[in-house]
Backbone bond lengths (Angstrom), bond angles and torsions (degrees), N, CA, C in turn:
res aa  C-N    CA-C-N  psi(-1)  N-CA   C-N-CA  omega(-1)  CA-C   N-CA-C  phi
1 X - - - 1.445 - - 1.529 109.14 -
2 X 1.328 133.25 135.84 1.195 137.48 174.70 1.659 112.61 -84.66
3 X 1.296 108.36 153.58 1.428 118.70 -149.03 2.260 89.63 -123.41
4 X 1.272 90.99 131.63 1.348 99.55 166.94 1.821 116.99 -55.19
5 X 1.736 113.18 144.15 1.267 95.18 -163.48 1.946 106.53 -101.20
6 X 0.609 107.12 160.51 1.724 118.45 -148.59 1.606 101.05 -30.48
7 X 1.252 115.96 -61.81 1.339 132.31 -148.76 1.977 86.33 -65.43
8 X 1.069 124.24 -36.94 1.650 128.29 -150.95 1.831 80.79 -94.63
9 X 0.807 119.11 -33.71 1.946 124.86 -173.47 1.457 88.84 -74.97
10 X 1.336 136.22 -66.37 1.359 136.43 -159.74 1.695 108.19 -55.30
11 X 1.386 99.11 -47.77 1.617 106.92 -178.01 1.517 115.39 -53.86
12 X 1.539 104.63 -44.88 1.449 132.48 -172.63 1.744 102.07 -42.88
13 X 1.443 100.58 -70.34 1.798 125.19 165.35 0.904 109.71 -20.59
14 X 1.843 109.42 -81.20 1.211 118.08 -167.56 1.258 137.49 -47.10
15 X 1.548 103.14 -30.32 1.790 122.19 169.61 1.245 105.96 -94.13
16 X 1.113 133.24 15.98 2.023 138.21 146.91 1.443 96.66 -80.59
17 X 1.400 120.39 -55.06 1.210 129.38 -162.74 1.596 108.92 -40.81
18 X 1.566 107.21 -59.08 1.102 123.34 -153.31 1.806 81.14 -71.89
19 X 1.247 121.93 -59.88 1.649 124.60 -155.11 1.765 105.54 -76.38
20 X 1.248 112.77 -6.93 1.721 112.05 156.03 1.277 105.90 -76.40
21 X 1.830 130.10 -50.89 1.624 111.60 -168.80 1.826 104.37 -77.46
22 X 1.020 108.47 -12.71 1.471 117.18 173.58 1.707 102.45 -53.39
23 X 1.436 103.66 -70.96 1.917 121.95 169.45 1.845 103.35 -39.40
24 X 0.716 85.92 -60.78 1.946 88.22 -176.23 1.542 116.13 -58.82
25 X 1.473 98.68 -29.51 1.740 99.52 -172.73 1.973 87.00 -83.40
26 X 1.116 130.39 -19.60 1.302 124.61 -176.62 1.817 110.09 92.72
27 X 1.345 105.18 31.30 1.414 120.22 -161.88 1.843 107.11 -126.61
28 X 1.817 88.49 57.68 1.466 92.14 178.79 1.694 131.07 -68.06
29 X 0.945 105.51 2.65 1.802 103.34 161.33 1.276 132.51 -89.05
30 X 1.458 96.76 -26.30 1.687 108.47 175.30 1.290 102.50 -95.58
31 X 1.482 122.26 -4.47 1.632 127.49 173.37 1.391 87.35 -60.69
32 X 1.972 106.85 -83.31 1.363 100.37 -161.33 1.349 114.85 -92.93
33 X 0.861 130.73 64.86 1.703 150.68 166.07 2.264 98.42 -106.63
34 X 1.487 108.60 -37.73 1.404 128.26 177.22 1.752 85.42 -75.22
35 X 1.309 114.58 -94.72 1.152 128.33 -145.82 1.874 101.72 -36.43
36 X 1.668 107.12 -47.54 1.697 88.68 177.05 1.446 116.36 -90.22
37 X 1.059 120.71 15.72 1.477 120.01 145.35 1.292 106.01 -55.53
38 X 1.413 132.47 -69.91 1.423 134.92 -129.70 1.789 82.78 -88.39
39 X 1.272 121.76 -39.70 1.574 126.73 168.26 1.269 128.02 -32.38
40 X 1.637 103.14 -29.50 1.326 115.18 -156.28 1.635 96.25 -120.56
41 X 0.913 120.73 6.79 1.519 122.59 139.57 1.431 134.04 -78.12
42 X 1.432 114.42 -40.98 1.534 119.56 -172.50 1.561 96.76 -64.54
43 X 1.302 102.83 132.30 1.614 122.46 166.25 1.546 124.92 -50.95
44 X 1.123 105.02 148.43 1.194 100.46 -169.99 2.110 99.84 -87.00
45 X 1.746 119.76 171.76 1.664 119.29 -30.45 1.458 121.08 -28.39
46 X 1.253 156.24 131.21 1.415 145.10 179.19 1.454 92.87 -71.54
47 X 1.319 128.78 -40.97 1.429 112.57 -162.76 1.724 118.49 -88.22
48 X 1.173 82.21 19.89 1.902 102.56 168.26 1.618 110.84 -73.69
49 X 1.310 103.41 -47.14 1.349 115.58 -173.88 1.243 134.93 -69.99
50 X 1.450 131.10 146.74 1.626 108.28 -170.10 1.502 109.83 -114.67
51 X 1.675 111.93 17.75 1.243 139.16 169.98 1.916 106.13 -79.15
52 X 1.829 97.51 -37.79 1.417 95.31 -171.84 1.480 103.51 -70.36
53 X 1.449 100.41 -26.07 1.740 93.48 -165.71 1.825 101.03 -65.10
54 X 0.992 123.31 -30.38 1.473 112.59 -157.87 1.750 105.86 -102.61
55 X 1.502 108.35 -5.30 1.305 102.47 166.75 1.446 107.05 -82.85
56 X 1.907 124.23 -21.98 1.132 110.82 -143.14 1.805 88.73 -90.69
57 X 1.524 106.87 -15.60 1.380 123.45 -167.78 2.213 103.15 -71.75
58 X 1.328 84.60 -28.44 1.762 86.13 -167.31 1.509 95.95 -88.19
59 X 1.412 119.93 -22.00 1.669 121.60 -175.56 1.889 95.44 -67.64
60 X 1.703 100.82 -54.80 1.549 104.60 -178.96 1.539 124.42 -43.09
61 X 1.472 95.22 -55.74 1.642 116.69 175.25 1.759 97.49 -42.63
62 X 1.457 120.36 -69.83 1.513 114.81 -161.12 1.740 120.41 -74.60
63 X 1.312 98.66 -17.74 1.877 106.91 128.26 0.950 135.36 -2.98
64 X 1.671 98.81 -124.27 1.399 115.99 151.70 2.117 126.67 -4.89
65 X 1.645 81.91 -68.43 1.776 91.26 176.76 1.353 111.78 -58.42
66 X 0.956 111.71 -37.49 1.688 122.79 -160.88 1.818 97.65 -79.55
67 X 1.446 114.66 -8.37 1.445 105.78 -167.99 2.048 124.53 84.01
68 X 1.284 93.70 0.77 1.509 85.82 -176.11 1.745 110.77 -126.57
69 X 1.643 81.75 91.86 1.320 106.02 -155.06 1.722 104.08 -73.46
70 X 1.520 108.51 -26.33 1.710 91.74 178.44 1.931 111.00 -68.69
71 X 1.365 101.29 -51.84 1.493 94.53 156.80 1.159 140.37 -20.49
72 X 1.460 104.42 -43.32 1.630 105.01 -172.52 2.007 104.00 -103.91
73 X 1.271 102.98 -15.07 1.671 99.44 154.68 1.713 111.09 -65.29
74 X 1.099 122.25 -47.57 1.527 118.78 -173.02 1.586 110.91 -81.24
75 X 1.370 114.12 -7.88 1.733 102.12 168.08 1.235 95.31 -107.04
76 X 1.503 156.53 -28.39 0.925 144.64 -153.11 1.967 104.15 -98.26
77 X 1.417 100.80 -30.80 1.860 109.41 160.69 1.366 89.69 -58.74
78 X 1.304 136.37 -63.68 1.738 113.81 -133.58 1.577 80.52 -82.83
79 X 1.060 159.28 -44.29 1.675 161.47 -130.52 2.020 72.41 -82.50
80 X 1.292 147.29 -57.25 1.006 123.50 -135.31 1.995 94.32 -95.58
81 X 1.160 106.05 24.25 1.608 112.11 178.86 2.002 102.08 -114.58
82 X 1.664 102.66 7.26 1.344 98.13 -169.23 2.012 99.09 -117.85
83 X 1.120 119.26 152.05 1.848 127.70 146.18 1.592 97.26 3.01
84 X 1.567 117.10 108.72 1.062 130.13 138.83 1.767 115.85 82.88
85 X 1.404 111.70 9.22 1.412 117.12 -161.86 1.417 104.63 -93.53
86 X 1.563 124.76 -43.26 1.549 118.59 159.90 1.746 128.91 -49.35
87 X 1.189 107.25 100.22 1.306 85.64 -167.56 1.526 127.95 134.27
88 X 1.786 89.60 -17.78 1.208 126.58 173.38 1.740 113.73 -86.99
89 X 1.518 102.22 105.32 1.633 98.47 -168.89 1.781 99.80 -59.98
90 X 1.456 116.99 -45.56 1.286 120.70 -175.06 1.679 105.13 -49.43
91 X 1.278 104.71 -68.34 1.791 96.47 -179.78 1.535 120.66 -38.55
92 X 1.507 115.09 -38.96 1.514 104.81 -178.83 1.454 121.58 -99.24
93 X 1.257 98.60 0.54 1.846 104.91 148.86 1.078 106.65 -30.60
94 X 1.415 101.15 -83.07 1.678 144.63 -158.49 1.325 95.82 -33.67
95 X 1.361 110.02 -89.49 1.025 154.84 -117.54 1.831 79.72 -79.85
96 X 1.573 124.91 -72.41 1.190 114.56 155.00 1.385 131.41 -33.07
97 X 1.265 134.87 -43.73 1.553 127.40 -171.60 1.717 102.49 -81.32
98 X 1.362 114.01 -4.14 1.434 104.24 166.31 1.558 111.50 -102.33
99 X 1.309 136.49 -28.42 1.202 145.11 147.25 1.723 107.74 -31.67
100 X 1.515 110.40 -72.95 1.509 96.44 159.98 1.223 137.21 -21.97
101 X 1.771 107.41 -76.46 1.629 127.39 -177.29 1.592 104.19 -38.69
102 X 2.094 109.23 -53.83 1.564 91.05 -178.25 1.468 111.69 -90.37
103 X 1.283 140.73 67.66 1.269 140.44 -169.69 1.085 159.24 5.84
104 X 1.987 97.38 36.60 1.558 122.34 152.51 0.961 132.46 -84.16
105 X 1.661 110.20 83.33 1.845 120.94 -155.41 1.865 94.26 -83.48
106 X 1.197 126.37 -31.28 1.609 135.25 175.82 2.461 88.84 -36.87
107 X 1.413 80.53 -68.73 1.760 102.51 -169.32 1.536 105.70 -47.74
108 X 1.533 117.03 -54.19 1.337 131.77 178.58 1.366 115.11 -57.51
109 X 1.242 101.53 -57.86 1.753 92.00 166.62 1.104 127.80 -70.85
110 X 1.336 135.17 -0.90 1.207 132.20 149.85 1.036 133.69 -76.08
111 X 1.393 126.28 -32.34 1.218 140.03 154.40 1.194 119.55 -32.75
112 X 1.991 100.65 -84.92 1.407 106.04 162.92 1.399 150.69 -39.29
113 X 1.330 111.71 -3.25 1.857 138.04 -155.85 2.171 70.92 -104.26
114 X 1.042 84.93 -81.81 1.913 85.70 -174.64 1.400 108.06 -55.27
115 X 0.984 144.04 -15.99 1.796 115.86 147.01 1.102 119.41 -83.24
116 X 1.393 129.48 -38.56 1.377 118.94 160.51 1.474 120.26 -63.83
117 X 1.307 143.96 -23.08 1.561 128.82 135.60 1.511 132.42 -46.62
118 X 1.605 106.99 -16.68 1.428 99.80 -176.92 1.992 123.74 -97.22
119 X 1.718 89.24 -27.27 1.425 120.85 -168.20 1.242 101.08 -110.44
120 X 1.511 132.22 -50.02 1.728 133.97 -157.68 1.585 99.62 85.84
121 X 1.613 93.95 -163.84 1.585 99.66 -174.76 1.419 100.20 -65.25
122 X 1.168 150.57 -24.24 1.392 154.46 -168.68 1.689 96.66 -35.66
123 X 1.331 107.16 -86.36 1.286 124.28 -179.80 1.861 129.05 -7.12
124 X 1.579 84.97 -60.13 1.883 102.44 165.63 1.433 114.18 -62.84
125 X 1.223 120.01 -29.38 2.135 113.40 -161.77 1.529 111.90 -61.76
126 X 1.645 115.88 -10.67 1.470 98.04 161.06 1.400 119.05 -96.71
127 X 1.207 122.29 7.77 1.573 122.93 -175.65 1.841 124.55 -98.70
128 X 0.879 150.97 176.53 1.190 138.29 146.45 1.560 112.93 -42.80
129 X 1.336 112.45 131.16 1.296 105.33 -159.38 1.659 97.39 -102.06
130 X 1.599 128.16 28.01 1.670 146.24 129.05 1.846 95.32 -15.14
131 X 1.606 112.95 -63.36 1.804 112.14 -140.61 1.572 102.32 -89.27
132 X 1.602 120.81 -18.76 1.206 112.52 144.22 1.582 138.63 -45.56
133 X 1.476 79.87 -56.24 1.660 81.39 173.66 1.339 119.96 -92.45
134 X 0.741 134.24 7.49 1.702 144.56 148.70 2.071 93.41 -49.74
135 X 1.315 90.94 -89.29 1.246 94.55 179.14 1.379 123.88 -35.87
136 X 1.626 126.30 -36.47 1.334 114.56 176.83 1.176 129.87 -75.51
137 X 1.485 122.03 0.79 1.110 136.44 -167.27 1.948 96.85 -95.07
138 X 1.181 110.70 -32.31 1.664 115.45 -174.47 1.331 116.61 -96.32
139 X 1.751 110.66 -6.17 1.447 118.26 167.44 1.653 105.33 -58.67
């Protein structure tokens, strides 16, 4: 797989950078207002890249937080068509607890079944602990 070349990788970062303290300040529009900046650099196929997967994962993430959970089903689906995202207990957190929120518990529990196979209960202890027990009920 070919690797982005420094200067286009650095930029990439740097506009995560800015759209992670964006996420932390609780300032999810100017989060991902950053995050598809840095999106909209990676070359196309985008889903070649394993840069796309983790921008498409931080767009999903500020989603989710932000409440706009179909959003963060459709970036956090396409993130699992990119480098390293199947497989990813964090991605199917996500990706499930927004499936939940919009009320595809079939989807959610599937999700959640594969982060809790990948991580255990570990995985859930920063979340409302609702998506555990969601899930324990479909074990």
């Amino acid at each position: 797989m070919s690797e982005l070349n420094d200067a286009l990788y650095a930029e990439i970062q740097g506009l995560c950078r800015l759209g992670d303290e964006q996420a932390e300040a609780g300032n999810y529009p100017a989060a991902l207002k950053e995050y598809w900046r840095a999106f909209d650099l990676v070359p196309e196929p985008k889903t070649s890249w394993e840069a796309t997967t983790w921008i498409l994962v931080a767009i999903g993430d500020a989603n989710f937080l932000g409440k706009d959970y179909q959003a963060g089903i459709d970036n956090l689906s396409s993130a699992m068509h990119c480098p390293g995202a199947i497989g990813n207990p964090f991605i199917h957190l996500r990706l499930g607890q927004c499936q939940f929120e919009a009320g595809n518990t079939t989807r959610a529990a599937d999700e959640l079944m594969r982060a809790y196979a990948l991580e255990g209960e570990d995985i859930f202890e920063e979340d409302d602990p609702k998506y555990l027990q969601f899930l324990k009920t479909r074990i």
